[in-house]
ZAMARGU-4260 file (C-alpha; in steps of 0.2 Angstrom, whole numbers, plus 5000, padded with zeros to 4 digits):
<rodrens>
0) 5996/6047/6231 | 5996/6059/6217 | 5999/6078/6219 | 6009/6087/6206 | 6006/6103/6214
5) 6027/6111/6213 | 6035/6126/6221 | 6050/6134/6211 | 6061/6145/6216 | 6073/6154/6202
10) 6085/6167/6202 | 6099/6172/6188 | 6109/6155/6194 | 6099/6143/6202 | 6083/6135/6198
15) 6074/6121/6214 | 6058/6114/6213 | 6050/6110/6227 | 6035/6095/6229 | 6028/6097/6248
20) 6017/6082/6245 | 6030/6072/6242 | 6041/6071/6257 | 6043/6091/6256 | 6055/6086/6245
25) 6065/6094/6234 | 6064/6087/6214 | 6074/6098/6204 | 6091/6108/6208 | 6098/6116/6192
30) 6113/6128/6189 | 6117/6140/6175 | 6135/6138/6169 | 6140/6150/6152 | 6122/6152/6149
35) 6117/6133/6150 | 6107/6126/6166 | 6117/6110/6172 | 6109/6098/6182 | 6118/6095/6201
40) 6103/6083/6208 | 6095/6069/6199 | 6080/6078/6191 | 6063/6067/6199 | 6052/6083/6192
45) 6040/6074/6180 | 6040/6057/6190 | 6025/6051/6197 | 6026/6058/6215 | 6021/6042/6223
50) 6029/6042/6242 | 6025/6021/6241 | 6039/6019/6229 | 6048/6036/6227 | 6059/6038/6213
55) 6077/6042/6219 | 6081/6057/6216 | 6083/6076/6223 | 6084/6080/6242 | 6073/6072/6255
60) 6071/6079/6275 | 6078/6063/6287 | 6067/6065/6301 | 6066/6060/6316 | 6078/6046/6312
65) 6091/6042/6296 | 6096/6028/6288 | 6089/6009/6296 | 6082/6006/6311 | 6084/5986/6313
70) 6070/5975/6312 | 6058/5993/6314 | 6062/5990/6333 | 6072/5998/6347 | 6072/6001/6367
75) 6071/6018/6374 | 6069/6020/6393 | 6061/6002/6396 | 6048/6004/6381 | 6047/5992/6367
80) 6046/6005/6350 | 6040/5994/6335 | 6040/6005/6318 | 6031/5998/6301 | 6045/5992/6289
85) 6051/6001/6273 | 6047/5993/6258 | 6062/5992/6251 | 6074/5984/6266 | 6061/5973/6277
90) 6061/5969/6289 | 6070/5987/6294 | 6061/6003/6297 | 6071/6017/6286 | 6073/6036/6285
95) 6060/6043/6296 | 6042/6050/6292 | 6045/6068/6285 | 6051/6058/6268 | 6036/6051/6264
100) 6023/6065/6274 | 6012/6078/6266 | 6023/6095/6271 | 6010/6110/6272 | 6017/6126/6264
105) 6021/6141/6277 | 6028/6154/6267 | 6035/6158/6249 | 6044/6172/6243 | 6056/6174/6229
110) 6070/6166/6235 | 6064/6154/6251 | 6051/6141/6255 | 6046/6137/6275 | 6036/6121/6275
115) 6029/6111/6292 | 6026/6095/6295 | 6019/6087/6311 | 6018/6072/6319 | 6005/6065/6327
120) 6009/6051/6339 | 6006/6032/6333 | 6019/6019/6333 | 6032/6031/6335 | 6022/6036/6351
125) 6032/6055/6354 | 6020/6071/6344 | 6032/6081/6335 | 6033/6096/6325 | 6047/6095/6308
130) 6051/6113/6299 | 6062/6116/6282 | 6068/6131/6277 | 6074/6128/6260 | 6084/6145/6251
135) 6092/6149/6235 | 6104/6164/6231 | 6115/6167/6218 | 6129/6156/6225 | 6117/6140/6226
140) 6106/6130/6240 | 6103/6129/6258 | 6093/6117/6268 | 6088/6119/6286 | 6079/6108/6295
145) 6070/6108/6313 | 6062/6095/6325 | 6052/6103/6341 | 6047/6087/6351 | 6028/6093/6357
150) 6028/6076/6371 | 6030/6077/6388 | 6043/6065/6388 | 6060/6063/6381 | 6060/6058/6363
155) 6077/6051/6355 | 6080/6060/6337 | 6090/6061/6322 | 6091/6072/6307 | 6097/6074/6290
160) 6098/6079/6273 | 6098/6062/6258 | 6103/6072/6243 | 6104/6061/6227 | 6117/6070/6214
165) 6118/6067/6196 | 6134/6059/6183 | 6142/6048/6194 | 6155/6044/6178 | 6163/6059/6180
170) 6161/6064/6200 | 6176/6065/6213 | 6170/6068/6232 | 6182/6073/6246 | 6181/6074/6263
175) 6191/6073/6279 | 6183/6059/6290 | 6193/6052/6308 | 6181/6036/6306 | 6172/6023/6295
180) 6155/6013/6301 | 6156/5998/6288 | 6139/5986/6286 | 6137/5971/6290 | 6126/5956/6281
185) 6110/5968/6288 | 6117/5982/6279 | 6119/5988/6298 | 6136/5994/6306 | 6142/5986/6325
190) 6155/5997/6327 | 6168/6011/6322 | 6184/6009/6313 | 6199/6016/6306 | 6196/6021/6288
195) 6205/6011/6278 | 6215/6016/6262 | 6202/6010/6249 | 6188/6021/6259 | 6201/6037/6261
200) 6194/6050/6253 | 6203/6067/6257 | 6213/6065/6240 | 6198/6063/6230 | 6185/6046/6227
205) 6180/6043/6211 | 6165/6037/6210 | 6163/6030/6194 | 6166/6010/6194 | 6169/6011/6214
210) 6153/6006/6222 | 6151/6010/6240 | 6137/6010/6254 | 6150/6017/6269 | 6146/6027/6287
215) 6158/6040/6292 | 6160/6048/6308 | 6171/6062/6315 | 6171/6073/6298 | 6175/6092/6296
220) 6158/6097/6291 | 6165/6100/6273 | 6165/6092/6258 | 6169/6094/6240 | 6164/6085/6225
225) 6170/6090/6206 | 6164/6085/6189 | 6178/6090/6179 | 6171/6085/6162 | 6157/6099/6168
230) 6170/6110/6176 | 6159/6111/6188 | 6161/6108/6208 | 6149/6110/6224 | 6155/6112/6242
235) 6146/6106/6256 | 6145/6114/6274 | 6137/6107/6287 | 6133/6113/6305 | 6141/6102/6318
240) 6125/6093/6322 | 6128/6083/6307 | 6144/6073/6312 | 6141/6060/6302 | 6139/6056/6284
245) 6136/6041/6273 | 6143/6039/6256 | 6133/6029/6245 | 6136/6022/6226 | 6128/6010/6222
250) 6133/6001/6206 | 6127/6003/6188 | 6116/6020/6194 | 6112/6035/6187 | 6114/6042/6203
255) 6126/6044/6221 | 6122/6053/6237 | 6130/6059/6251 | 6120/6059/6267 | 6126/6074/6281
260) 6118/6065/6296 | 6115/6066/6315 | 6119/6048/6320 | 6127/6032/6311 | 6114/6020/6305
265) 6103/6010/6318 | 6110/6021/6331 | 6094/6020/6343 | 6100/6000/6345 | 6119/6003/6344
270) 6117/6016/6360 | 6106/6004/6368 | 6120/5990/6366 | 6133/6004/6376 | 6142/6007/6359
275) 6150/6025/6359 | 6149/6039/6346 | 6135/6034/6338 | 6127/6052/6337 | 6110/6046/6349
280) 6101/6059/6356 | 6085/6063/6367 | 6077/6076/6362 | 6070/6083/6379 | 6048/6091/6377
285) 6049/6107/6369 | 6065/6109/6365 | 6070/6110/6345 | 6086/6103/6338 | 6091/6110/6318
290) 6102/6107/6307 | 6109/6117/6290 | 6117/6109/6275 | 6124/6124/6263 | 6129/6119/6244
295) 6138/6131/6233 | 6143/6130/6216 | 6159/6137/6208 | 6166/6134/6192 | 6185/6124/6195
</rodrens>
């Protein structure tokens, strides 16, 4: 799938681009610093928009799940849900459908973009309706996202925003977290533990040289990540139904994320196994659950 058809939105500071073929992704967050635009996301712009093998890079909607599901298959009220696997972790279903769906534009104006996505029932057998409200003012960026589950029945849920920020050399994240979800040999968690001092990050984590694929649980809803070469820095809020996050670096990248999340990875499983504070939920017919992730950029 090919469609080079971009949104941007622009103001004195900011500068997103916006592919709502493509996930309803967003490919291109810039800021102006003394006159110069500075990159905060990895710039995916003039990448073949291909949603079979996306280029990693800008913000993707996590809808209605995040992160693995294991082996594409869980139980939910006595029914056996099978998903298709993602190509890049088979056997595991990953990330949802509104990553990889065509998002029809609602509204533009100078300074937002609505789009829609929905879901009709198939493997995942639950009709849904996804929404983005993606916004820029002169401070920086915010995401809100929205699922209304259109079934008669209870459908679980999970949603979240997998932002993928540029120069991992020169970036230091903090955070206040009360617990860690480490993967296992599936890249899967069991269970929650107490952070231990090499994933600590509330006095700063470098990211440079110190790979790390790591759930938290139990954070503040705020983080903050610096580039100090750039003198540049981005805080994070979150609302509280993102009380969970996942800190990915993966090694010799061009790229690092941090995921504000709904639920731990494979939580659909993990809640049916009895484990506690996963973040599951069931999303009752017609009711909505949103989230909002707000960025800001300050000079340090």
């Amino acid at each position: 799938m090919k469609n080079r058809n971009t949104i941007k939105l622009e103001n004195n500071f900011q500068r997103v681009v916006i592919a709502p073929a493509f996930g309803g992704r967003i490919v291109a967050w810039d800021t102006k610093v003394t006159g110069d635009w500075l990159p905060i996301l990895k710039n995916i712009a003039d990448k073949e928009y291909d949603v079979s093998a996306p280029e990693k890079g800008g913000i993707f909607p996590l809808v209605p799940f995040s992160n693995r599901i294991e082996n594409g298959h869980f139980m939910f009220q006595g029914k056996s849900i099978s998903l298709s696997p993602h190509p890049a972790v088979s056997p595991h279903a990953m990330h949802g459908h509104g990553c990889i769906a065509q998002w029809d534009v609602i509204q533009v104006t100078d300074n937002q973009v609505v789009l829609e996505y929905k879901h009709t029932a198939g493997e995942w057998p639950w009709h849904y309706t996804a929404r983005q409200l993606i916004s820029i003012s002169d401070k920086g960026l915010e995401c809100e996202l929205s699922v209304t589950n259109r079934s008669g029945d209870g459908m679980p849920v999970g949603i979240g925003f997998h932002p993928f920020f540029v120069n991992p050399s020169d970036a230091v994240v903090y955070f206040d977290a009360g617990q860690a979800w480490p993967f296992g040999p599936k890249t899967l968690p069991l269970e929650a533990v107490q952070i231990k001092p090499e994933w600590d990050t509330r006095r700063g984590y470098a990211v440079k040289d110190n790979p790390l694929s790591l759930g938290y649980s139990d954070w503040k809803q705020e983080a903050l990540i610096k580039w100090p070469a750039s003198n540049l820095s981005v805080s994070v809020q979150c609302c509280e139904n993102l009380d969970h996050l996942i800190l990915h670096i993966p090694p010799h990248c061009d790229y690092w994320c941090l995921e504000p999340v709904s639920h731990v990875t494979d939580a659909f499983n993990l809640a049916e196994r009895g484990t506690p504070h996963t973040g599951h939920q069931v999303l009752p017919p017609k009711e909505t659950m949103s989230a909002v992730s707000r960025y800001t950029v300050f000079c340090q």
